[in-house]
C-alpha positions as a LaTeX table, in Angstrom:
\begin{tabular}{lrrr}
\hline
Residue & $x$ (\AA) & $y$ (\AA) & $z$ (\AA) \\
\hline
Unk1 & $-10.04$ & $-8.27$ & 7.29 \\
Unk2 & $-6.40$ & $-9.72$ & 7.79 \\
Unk3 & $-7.44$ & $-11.26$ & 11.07 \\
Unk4 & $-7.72$ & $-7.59$ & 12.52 \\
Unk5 & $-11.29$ & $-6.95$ & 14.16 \\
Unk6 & $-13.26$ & $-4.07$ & 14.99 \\
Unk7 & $-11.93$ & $-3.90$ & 18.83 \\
Unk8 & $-8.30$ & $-3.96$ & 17.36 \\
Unk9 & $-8.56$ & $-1.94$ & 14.68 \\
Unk10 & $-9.73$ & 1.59 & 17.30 \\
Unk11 & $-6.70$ & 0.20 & 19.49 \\
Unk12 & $-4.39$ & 0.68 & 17.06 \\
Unk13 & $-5.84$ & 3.91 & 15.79 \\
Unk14 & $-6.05$ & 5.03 & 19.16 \\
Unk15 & $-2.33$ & 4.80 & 19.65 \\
Unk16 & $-1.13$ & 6.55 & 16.84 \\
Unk17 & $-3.35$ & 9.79 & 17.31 \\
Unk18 & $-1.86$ & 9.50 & 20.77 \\
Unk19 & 1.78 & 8.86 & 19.18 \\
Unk20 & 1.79 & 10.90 & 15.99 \\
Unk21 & $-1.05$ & 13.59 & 17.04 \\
Unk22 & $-4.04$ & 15.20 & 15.51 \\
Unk23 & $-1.79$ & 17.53 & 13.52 \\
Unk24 & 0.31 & 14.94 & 11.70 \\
Unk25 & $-2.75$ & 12.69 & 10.59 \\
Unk26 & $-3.36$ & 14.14 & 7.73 \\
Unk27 & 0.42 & 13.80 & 6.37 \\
Unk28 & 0.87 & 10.77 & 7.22 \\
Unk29 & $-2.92$ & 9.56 & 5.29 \\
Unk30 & $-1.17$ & 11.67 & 2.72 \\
Unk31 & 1.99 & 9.79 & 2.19 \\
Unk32 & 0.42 & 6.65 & 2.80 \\
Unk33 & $-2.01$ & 7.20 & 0.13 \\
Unk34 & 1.30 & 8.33 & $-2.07$ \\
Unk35 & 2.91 & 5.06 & $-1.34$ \\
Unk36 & 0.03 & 2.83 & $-2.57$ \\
Unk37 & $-0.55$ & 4.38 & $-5.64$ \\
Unk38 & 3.56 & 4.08 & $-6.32$ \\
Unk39 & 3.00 & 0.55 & $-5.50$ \\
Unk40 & $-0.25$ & $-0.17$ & $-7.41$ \\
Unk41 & 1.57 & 1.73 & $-10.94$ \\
Unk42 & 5.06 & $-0.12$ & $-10.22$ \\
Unk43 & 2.96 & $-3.59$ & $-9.97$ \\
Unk44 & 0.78 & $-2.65$ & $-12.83$ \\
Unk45 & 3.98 & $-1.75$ & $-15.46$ \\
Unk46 & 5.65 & $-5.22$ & $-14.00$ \\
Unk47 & 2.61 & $-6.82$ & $-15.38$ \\
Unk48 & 2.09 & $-5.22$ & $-18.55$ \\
Unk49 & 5.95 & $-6.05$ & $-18.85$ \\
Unk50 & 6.08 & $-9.21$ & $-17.84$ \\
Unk51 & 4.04 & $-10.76$ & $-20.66$ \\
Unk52 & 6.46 & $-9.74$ & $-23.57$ \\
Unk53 & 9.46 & $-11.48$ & $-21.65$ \\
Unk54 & 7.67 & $-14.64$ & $-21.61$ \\
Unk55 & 7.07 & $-14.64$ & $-25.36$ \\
Unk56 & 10.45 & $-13.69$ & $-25.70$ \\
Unk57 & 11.87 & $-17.19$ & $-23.89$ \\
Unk58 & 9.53 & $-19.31$ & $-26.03$ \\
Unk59 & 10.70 & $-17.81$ & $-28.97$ \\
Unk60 & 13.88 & $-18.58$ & $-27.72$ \\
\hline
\end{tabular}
């Protein structure tokens, strides 16, 4: 997984319940889980999108 083992991986999740706190997890989960999704639709419309310009440069 990206290079990133097991050991790593509770190191770094370690540090940001001990930076951001138990409290804030959930938010931040939240917006991260917001963020994706924006990504994933904005990625998926480029796609769907991207095929008509194509036809419209051979037709050129």
């Amino acid at each position: 997984m990206f290079g990133i083992g097991m050991p790593e991986l509770i190191i770094i999740l370690v540090i940001i319940l001990i930076i951001f706190g138990a409290g804030k997890l959930p938010e931040i989960g939240a917006g991260m889980g917001k963020a994706i999704r924006n990504f994933k639709g904005a990625t998926s419309e480029s796609e769907k999108r991207e095929p008509d310009k194509l036809e419209e440069k051979k037709e050129s």
